[in-house]
C-alpha positions, 0 to 999 in steps of 0.5 A: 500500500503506497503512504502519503502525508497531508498537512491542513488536513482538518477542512478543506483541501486537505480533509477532501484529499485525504479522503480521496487518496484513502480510496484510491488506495493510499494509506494516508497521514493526516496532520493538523493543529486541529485535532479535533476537526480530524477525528472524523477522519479516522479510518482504516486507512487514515491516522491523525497526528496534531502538528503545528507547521510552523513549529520546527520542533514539533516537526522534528517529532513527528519526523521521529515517529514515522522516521521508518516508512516508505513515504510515496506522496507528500502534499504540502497543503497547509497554508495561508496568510496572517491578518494579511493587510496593506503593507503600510500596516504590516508587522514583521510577526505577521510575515513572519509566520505566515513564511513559516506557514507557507514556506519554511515548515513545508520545506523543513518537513519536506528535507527531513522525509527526502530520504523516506520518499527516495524509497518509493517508486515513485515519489511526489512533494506537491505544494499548494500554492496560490493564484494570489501569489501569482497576481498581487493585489492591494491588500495581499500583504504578508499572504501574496508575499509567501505564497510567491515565495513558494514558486521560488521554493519549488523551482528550486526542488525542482533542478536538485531533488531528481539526484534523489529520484523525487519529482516536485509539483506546484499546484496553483488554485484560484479561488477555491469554496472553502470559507466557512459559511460562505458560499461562493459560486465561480469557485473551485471545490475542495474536491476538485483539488483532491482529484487533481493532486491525486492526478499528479501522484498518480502520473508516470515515473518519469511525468514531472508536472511543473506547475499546475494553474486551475481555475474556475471556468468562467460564467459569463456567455 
């Protein structure tokens, strides 16, 4: 049975993704902070583990406790920005953890299971980008600046990680339904980003996606 990882895995993208690669036949690590909001998950084929990204050293534990598998995919999808405002009335703490959100944890959690994934047949990291990392807007702030800064990440992974037989993808969504109590209409859906990340762990060996942009088809006629 081929094993992933899932991060932002208490809703949205991450929950969806979950629960599709658990039936396409994926053992599948789930990690949040939220605990609770996993718990029904919890299957036959999804374990739960409570892990804050954006500290180091709780992804240091987690790494000791599954420091022994064979890991196939991991999908860097937690993610998001910090109170993201105009820059004039940012604070450095706030583009500071929303760095550690989007970049510096999925990169550390992906440096430390290099060796694990290097075991697979074919091993994947997919990072869940933006479409506002893409395209600034006014008022973006700390959010547009990290979720750019993972395109940077990625091309990066992208020239050294074949030395290691792992292929890198970044998945590019806009706007995604995922707000609590708010129903958007021109939006992607939660599954509609499960399918595609289990698309792209599911391609050939020797098929890297690069990058993925995905969009809502537009309404107007």
């Amino acid at each position: 049975m081929k094993t992933a990882i899932v991060t932002g895995a208490s809703k949205g993208v991450g929950y969806e993704t979950c629960r599709t690669l658990s039936n396409n036949g994926y053992r599948v690590i789930a990690v949040s902070r939220d605990f609770e909001r996993m718990k029904s998950l919890v299957s036959e084929n999804i374990e739960i583990y409570k892990m804050d990204i954006t500290n180091f050293i709780e992804i240091e534990k987690f790494f000791q406790k599954y420091k022994d598998i064979s890991l196939d995919l991991l999908v860097n999808n937690a993610g998001g920005g910090s109170n993201p405002t105009r820059i004039i009335n940012e604070s450095p703490e706030n583009f500071n953890y929303a760095y550690s959100l989007n970049v510096s944890g999925p990169m550390y959690l992906s440096k430390l299971f290099t060796d694990n994934l290097s075991k697979s047949e074919n091993p994947t990291i997919i990072f869940i980008s933006s479409l506002g990392g893409k395209v600034a807007y006014d008022g973006g702030g700390n959010y547009t600046n990290a979720k750019r800064a993972i395109g940077g990440l990625v091309d990066t992974m992208r020239l050294e990680y074949p030395m290691y037989g792992i292929k890198i993808t970044e998945i590019c969504p806009g706007t995604i339904d995922t707000v609590d109590g708010e129903k958007r209409e021109i939006a992607l859906t939660a599954d509609d980003m499960s399918c595609a990340i289990n698309w792209v762990a599911g391609l050939p060996k020797h098929v890297n996606v690069n990058y993925l942009e995905i969009n809502h088809i537009s309404s107007r006629r």
